[in-house]
SELUMLUM-920905 format. One line per field, with one value per residue (C-alpha): residue number from 1; y, z negated, x. Coordinates in nm, 4 decimals. Each point is the difference from the previous one (the first is absolute). Layout:
<recs>
k	(NUM:...)
Y	(Y:...)
Z	(Z:...)
X	(X:...)
</recs>
This chain:
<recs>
k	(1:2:3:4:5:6:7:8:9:10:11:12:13:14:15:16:17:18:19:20:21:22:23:24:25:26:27:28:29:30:31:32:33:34:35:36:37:38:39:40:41:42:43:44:45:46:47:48:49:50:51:52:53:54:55:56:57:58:59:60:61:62:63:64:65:66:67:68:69:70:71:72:73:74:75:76:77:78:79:80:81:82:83:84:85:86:87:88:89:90:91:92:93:94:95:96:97:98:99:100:101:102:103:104:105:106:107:108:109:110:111:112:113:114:115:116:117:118:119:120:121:122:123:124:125:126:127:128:129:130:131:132:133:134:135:136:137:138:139:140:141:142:143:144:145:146:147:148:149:150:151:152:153:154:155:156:157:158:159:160:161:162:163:164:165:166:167:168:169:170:171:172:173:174:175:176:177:178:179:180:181:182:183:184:185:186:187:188:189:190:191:192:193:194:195:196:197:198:199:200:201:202:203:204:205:206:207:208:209:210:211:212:213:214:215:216:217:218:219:220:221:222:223:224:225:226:227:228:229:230:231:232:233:234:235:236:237:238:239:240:241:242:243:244:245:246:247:248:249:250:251:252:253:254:255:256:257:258:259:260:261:262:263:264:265:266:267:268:269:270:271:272:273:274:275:276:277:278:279:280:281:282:283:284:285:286:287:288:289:290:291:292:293:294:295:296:297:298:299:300:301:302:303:304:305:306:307:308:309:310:311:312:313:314:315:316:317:318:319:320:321:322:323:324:325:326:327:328:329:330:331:332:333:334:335:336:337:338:339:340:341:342:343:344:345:346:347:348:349:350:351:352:353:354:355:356:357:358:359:360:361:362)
Y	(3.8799:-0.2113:0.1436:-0.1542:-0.3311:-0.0370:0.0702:-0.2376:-0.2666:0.0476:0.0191:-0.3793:-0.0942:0.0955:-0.1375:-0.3103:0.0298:0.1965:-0.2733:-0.2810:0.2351:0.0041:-0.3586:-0.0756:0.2106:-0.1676:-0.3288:0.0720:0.1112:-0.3046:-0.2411:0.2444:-0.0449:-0.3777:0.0025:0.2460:-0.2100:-0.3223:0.1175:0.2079:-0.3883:-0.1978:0.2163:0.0252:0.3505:-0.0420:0.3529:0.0784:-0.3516:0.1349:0.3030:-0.1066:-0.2760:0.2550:0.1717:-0.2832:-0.1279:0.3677:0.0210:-0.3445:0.0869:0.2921:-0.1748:-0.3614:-0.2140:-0.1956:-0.3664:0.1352:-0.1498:0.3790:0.0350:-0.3636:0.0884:0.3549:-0.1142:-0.2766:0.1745:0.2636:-0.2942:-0.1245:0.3192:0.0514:-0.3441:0.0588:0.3565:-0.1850:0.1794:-0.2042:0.0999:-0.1766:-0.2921:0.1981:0.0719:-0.4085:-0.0230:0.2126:-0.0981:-0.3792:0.1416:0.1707:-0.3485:-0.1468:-0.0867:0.0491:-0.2836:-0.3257:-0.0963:-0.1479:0.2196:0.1441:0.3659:-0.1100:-0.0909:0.3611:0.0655:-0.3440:0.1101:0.3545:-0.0952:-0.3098:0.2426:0.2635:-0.2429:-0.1224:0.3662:0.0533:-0.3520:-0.1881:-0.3239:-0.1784:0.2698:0.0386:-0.4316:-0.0284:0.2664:-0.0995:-0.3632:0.1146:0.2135:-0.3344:-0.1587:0.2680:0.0058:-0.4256:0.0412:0.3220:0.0380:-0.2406:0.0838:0.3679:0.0366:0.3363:-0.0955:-0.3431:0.2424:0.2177:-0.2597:-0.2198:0.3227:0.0799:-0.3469:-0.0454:0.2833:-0.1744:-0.2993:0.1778:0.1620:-0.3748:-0.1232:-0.2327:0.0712:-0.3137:0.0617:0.3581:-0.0797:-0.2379:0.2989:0.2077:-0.2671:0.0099:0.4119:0.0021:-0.2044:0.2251:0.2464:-0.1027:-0.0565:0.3107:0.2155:-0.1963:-0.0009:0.3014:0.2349:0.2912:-0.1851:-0.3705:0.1840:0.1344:-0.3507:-0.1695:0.2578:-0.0955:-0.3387:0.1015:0.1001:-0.3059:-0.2077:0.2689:-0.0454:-0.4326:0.1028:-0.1770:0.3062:-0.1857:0.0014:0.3399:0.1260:-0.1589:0.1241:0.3633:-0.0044:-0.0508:0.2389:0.2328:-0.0978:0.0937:0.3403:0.0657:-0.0039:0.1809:0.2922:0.2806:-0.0996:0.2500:-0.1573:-0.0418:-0.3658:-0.0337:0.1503:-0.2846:-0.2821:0.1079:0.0136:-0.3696:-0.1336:0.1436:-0.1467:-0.3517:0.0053:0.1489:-0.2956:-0.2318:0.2079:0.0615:0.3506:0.0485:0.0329:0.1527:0.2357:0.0650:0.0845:0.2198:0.1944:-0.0032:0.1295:0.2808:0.0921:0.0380:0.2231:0.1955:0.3218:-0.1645:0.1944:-0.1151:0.1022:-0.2359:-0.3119:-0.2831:-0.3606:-0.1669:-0.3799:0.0964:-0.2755:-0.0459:-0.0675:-0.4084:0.0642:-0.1897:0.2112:0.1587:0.3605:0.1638:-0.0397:0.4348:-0.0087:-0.1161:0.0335:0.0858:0.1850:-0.0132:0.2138:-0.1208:0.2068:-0.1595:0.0571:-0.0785:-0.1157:0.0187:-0.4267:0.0698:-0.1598:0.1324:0.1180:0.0726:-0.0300:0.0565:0.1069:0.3821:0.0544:-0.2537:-0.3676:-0.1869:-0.3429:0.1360:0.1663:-0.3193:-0.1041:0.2793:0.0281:-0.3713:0.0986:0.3605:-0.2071:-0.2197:0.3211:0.1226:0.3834:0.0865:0.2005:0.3956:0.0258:0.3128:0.0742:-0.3809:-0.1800:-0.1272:0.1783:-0.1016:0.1721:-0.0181:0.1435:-0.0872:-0.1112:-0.2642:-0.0439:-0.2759:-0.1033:-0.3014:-0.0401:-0.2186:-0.2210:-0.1770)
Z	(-3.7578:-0.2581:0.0776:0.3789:-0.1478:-0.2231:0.2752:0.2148:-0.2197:-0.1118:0.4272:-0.0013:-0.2894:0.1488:0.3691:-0.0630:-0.2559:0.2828:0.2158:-0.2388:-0.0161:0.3805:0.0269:-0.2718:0.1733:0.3214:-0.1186:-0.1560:0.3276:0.1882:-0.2641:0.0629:0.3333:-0.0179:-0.2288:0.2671:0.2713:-0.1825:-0.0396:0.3716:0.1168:-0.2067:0.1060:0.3510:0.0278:0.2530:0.0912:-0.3925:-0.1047:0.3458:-0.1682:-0.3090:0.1305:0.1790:-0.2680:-0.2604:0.2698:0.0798:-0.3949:-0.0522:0.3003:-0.2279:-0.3472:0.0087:0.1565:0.3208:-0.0721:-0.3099:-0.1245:0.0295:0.3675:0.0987:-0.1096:0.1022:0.3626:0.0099:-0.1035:0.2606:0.2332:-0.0828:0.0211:0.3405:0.0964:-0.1196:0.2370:0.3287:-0.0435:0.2021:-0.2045:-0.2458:0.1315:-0.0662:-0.3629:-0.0883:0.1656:-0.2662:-0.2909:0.0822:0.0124:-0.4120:-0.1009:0.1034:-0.3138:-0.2416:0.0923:0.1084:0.3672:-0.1162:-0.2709:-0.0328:0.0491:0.3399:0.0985:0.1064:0.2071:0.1591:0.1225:0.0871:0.2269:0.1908:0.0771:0.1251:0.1681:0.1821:0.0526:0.2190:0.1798:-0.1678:-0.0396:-0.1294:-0.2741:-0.1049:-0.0124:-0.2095:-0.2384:-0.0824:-0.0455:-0.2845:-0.1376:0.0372:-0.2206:-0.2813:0.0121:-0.0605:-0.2482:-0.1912:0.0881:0.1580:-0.1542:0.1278:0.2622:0.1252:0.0397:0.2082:0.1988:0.0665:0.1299:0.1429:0.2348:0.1370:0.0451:0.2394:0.2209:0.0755:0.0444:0.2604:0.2039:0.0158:0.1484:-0.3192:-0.0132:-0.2312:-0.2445:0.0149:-0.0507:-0.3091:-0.1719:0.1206:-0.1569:-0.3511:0.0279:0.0852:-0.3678:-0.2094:0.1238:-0.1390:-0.3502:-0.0101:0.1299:0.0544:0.3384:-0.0447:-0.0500:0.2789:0.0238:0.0330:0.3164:0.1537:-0.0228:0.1795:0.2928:-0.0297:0.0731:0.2747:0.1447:-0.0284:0.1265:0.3268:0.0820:0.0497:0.1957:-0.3100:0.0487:-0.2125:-0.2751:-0.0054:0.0328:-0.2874:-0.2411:0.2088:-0.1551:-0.3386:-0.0025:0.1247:-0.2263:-0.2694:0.1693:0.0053:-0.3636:-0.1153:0.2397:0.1503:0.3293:0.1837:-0.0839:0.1556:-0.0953:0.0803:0.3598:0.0441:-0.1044:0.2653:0.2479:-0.1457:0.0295:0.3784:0.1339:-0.1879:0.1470:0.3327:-0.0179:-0.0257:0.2827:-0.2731:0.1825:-0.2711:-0.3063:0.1536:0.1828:-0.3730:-0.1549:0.2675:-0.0436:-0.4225:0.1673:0.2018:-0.3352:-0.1991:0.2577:0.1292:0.0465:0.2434:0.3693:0.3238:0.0066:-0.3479:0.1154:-0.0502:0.0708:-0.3588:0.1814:0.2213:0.2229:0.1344:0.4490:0.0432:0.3137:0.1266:0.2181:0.1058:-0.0282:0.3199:-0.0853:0.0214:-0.2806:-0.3484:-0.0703:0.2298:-0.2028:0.1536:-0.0854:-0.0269:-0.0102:-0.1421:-0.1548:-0.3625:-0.0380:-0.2917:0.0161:-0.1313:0.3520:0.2425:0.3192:0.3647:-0.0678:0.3018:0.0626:0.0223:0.0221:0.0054:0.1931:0.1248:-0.0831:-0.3522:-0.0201:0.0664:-0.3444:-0.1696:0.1470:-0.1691:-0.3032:-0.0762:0.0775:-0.3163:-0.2123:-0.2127:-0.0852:-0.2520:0.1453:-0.0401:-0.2017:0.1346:-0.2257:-0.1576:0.3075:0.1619:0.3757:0.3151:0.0463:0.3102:0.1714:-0.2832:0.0703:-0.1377:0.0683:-0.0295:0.0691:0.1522:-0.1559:0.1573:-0.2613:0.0090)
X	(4.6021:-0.1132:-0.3751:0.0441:0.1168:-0.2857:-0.2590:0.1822:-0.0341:-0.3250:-0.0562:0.1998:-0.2283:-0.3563:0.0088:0.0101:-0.3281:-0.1535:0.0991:-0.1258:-0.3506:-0.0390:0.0299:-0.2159:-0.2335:0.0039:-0.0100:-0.3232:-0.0704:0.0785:-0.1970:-0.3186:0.0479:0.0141:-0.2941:-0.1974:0.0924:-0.1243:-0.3264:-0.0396:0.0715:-0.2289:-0.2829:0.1020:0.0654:0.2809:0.0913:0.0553:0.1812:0.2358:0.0762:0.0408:0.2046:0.2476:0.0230:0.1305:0.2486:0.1541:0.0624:0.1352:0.2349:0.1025:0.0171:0.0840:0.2937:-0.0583:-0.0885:-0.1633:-0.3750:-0.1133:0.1174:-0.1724:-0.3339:-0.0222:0.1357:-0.2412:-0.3005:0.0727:0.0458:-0.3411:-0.1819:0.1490:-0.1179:-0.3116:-0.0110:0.0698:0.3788:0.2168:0.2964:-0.1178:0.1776:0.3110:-0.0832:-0.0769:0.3294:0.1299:-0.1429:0.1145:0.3319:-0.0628:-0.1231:0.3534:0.1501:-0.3141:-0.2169:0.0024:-0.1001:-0.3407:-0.0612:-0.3517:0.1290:0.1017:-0.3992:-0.0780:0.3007:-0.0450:-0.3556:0.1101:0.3089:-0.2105:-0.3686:0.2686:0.1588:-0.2742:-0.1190:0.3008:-0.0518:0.3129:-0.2239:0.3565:0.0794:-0.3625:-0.0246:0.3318:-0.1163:-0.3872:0.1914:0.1873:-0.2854:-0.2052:0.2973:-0.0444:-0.4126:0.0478:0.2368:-0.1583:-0.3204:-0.1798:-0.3426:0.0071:-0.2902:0.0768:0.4389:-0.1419:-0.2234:0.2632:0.2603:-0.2961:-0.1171:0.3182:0.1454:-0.3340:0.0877:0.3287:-0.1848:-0.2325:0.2774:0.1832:-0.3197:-0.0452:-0.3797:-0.0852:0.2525:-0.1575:-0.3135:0.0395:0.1762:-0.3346:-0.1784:0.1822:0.0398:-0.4024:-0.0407:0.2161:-0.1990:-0.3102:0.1925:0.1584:-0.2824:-0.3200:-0.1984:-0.1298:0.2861:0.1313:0.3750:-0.2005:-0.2018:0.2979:0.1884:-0.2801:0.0564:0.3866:-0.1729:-0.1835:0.2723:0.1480:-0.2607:-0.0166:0.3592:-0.0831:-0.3353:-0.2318:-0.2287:-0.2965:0.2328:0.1096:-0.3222:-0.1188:0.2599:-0.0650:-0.4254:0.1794:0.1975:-0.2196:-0.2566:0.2529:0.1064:-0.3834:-0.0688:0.3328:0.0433:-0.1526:-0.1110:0.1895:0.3366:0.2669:-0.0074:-0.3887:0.0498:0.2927:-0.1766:-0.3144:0.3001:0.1282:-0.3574:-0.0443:0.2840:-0.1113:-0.3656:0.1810:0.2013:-0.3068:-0.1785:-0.2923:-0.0740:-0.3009:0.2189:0.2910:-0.1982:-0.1132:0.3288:0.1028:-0.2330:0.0662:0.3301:-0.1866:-0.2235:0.3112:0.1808:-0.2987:0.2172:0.1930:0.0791:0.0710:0.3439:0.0462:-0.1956:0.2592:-0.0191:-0.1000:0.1351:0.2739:0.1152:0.3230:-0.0040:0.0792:0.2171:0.2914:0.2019:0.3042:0.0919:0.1831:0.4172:-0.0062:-0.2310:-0.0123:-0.3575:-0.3455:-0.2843:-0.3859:-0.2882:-0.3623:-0.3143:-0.3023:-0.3452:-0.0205:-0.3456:-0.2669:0.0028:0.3751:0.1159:0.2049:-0.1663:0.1170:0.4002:0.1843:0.3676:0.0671:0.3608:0.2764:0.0958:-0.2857:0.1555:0.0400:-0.3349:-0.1910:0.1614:-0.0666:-0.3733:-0.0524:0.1451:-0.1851:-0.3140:0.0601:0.0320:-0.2747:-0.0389:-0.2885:-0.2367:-0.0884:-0.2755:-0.2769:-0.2888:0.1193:-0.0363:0.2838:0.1047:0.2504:0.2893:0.1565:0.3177:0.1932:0.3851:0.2006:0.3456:0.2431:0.3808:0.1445:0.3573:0.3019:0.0490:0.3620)
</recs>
């Protein structure tokens, strides 16, 4: 009897060592994983920082108290690596992680900067303009207050503040935060730099969207200048800019030069089928109209010739409503499809099909 006691309280005496010696062990766990994830981030490996990410917030679920300092930063780095993969439960996880910093930090506090930023760009990813405006306000308080001297924090709040400017219609106020964005740029990065190119595209974009197609165009040639020098030409990124620079000489009706990127386009897809020809500049039908009250939306197919100029040829209506087709017919016409290259010279297709919908919109 006495035996049984003694094991049982050497038993008693153990676990909680064993216990202690587990924790221990997955602490050190969770601080590698915070250490992992720090440097997956600051390298912009994004699928690794993720995982490592996950990781440290699944342990500091396990090991620490809610509202703890350990539980905040796990959550929020999580957060931010989910932000940073387009997850739109990331908007969730700032949520989170601004309920942890109740009751350690101050409103304004600079530990509040990140979750600021996360909860108003995942804000405006899910179109809540109001959220995503009251949140990049207070991280605007905090970057003032904290660190007002930090290029790449400005950027950040700069960048997404302009999108909400853009979808209010509040192009001027836009485009003097393009302006200031456009010079930290150049003092982060110089103008020769891969993320400097593929900001002036952002600003072609911008410039597109008021119709100043001069002005896009010429931030377009410097960015593709850039993409020229730094990447192979059969990237992904060298293909788009040909595409950005067609539809800017398209836009100015100088047939020469776009006639000239398409066929870059053509050169840099010269596998390409019939059956995978796609429109590089797809345009939408301008069409006011009204769809029959039995249906709720009216599709028309066009056949066409596209032709080695990169134009489209003989589109007429093969299936479908004529009033809509007429639409459509004006619209497939402003299209451009590279041209199949045979032997390296460019070749008509024709009989190929494009389809589009008409949808009742309330």
């Amino acid at each position: 009897m006495r035996r049984y006691i003694l094991i049982l309280f050497l038993i008693i005496q153990v676990i909680p060592v064993l216990a202690y010696a587990v924790d221990r062990d997955k602490e050190q766990e969770f601080l590698e994983a915070l250490s992992e994830y720090n440097k997956a981030w600051e390298t912009s490996r994004d699928k690794e920082a993720y995982d490592h990410a996950k990781r440290a917030y699944i342990l500091s679920q396990e090991l620490y108290d809610e509202g703890s300092k350990q539980q905040f930063y796990a959550t929020k780095n999580f957060a931010m690596a989910r932000g940073r993969l387009g997850d739109r439960e990331a908007l969730g996880s700032f949520y989170e992680a601004l309920g942890d910093a109740q009751g350690l930090f101050e409103e304004n506090s600079p530990e509040m900067l990140d979750v600021y930023v996360g909860l108003g760009k995942s804000s405006l990813s899910v179109f809540d303009l109001k959220k995503a405006r009251k949140y990049l306000g207070k991280a605007e308080d905090v970057f003032k207050k904290y660190f007002p001297k930090n290029l790449a924090v400005e950027a950040e709040i700069l960048t997404a503040t302009s999108s909400i400017d853009i979808f209010r219609r509040k192009y001027r106020s836009a485009g003097k935060k393009y302006e200031r964005l456009l010079d930290i740029h150049l003092q982060l990065y110089g103008d020769e730099h891969l993320v400097t190119a593929l900001f002036y595209q952002k600003i072609a974009g911008f410039y597109d969207s008021r119709g100043k197609i001069h002005e896009a165009l010429e931030f377009r040639q410097k960015a593709h200048s850039i993409l020229m020098a730094k990447l192979p030409e059969d990237s992904a990124e060298i293909r788009a800019s040909h595409i950005g620079l067609l539809a800017s000489y398209d836009g100015l009706r100088n047939e020469k030069e776009a006639l000239k990127h398409c066929l870059e386009i053509s050169r840099l897809s010269d596998d390409i089928t019939e059956t995978q020809m796609l429109p590089v500049l797809a345009v939408a039908p301008k069409k006011d109209f009204h769809l029959p009250a039995s249906k709720a939306e009216v599709s028309v197919v066009i056949e066409f010739t596209a032709g080695a100029d990169c134009r489209v040829h003989d589109a007429r209506i093969a299936e479908g409503n004529r009033a809509f087709g007429k639409a459509a017919v004006k619209a497939v016409e402003k299209m451009r499809f590279p041209p199949r290259l045979v032997d390296g010279k460019p070749v008509s297709t024709p009989g190929l099909r494009h389809e589009m919908t008409f949808t009742r919109v309330n």
